[in-house]
N, C-alpha and C positions, 0 to 999 in steps of 0.2 A: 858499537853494535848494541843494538836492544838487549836487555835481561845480561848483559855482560860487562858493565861498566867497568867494573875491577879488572876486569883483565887487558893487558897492554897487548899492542899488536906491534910488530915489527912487520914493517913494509919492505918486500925487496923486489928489486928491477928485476924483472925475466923477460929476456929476447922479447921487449916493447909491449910485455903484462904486466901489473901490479900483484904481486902474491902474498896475502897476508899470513904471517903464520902465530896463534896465540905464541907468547910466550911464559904464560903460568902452567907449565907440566907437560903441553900438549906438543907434540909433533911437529916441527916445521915439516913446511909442503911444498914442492917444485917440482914446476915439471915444466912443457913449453908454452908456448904463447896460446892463450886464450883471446884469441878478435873478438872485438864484438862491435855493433851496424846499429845502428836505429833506424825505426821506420815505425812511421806513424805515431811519434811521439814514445814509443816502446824499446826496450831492448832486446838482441838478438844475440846470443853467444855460439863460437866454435862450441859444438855436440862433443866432437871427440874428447879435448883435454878436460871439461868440465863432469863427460859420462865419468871419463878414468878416475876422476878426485872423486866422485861418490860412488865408484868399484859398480857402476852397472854397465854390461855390453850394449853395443850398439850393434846393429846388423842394415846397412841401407842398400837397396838395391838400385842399383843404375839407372835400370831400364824402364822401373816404374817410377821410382824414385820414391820409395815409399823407406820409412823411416821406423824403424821399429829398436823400442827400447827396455831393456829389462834389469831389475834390480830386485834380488829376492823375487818375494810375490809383485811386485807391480813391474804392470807390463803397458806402456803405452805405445801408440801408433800412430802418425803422423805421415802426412804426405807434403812433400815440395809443392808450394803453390797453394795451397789448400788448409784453409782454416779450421776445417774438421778434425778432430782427435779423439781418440778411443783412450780411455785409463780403464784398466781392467775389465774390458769389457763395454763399459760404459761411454756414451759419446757425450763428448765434450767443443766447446768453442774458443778456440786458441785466439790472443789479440790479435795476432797478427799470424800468415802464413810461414813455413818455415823456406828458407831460399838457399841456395847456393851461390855465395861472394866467393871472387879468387878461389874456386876450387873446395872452398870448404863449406859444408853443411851447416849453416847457422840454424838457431830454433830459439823461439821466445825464453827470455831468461830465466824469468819471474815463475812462471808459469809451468816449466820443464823443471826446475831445482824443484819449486816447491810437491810437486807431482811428485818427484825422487825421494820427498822427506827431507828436503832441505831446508834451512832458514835462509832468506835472503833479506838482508837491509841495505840501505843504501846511508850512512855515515856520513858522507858529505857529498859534492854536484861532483865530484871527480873518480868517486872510490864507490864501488857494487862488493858486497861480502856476499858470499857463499857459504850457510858453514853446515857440516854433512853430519848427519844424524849419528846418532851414537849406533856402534861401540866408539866408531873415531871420532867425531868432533870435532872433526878438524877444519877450520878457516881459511879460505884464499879470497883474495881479494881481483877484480879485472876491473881495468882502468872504461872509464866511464865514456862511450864515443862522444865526437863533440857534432 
């Protein structure tokens, strides 16, 4: 992981996610499966377990299908289908639209973490790190779609 070389990661299997968790001081992290889809050369991760690990709600509504996300003060909005996205007010151009695979609400990876104040690297062609702004800090990793 960039700016982190000294610290070792332990990688652990969860229910068909890769979950990194530091092991200098910081917290292991688990919880369930993060999917994640590519499309258009981009990544797409499950919204839900990725909102939970950086502690912002989700709120999506069926009907519209409009995707609304909050953490602290930032608040984005995203619709199913649709490239357009609000960050605090502001519109924005997402890589790729956010869809619905098997039931779950995917949303670009890269692009939705780093929106939340996350860091994201990608370490090697297999492994995507997450790792969530302070006070926690903390690291999980979701295995790379092929």
């Amino acid at each position: 992981m960039s700016g982190r070389a000294a610290t070792r990661y332990a990688v652990l299997a969860v229910a068909g996610a890769m979950i990194a968790a530091a092991t200098s001081g910081i917290a292991q992290v688990g919880f369930g499966q993060a999917k994640t889809v590519r499309s258009k050369a981009h990544v797409l991760v499950d919204l839900e377990p990725v909102a939970k690990f950086l502690g912002a709600k989700v709120n999506f509504n069926k009907r519209t299908k409009a995707i609304a996300i909050t953490r602290g003060k930032t608040k984005i909005a995203m619709r199913v289908g649709s490239s357009k996205a609000k960050l605090n007010g502001r519109d924005k151009k997402l890589p790729v639209p956010p869809m619905i695979v098997e039931g779950k609400t995917m949303v670009p990876l890269r692009w939705t973490c780093e929106a939340l104040g996350a860091k994201v690297d990608v370490p090697n062609a297999s492994i995507i790190s997450i790792c969530a702004p302070a006070p926690s800090k903390q690291c999980m990793a979701v295995k790379m779609p092929k």
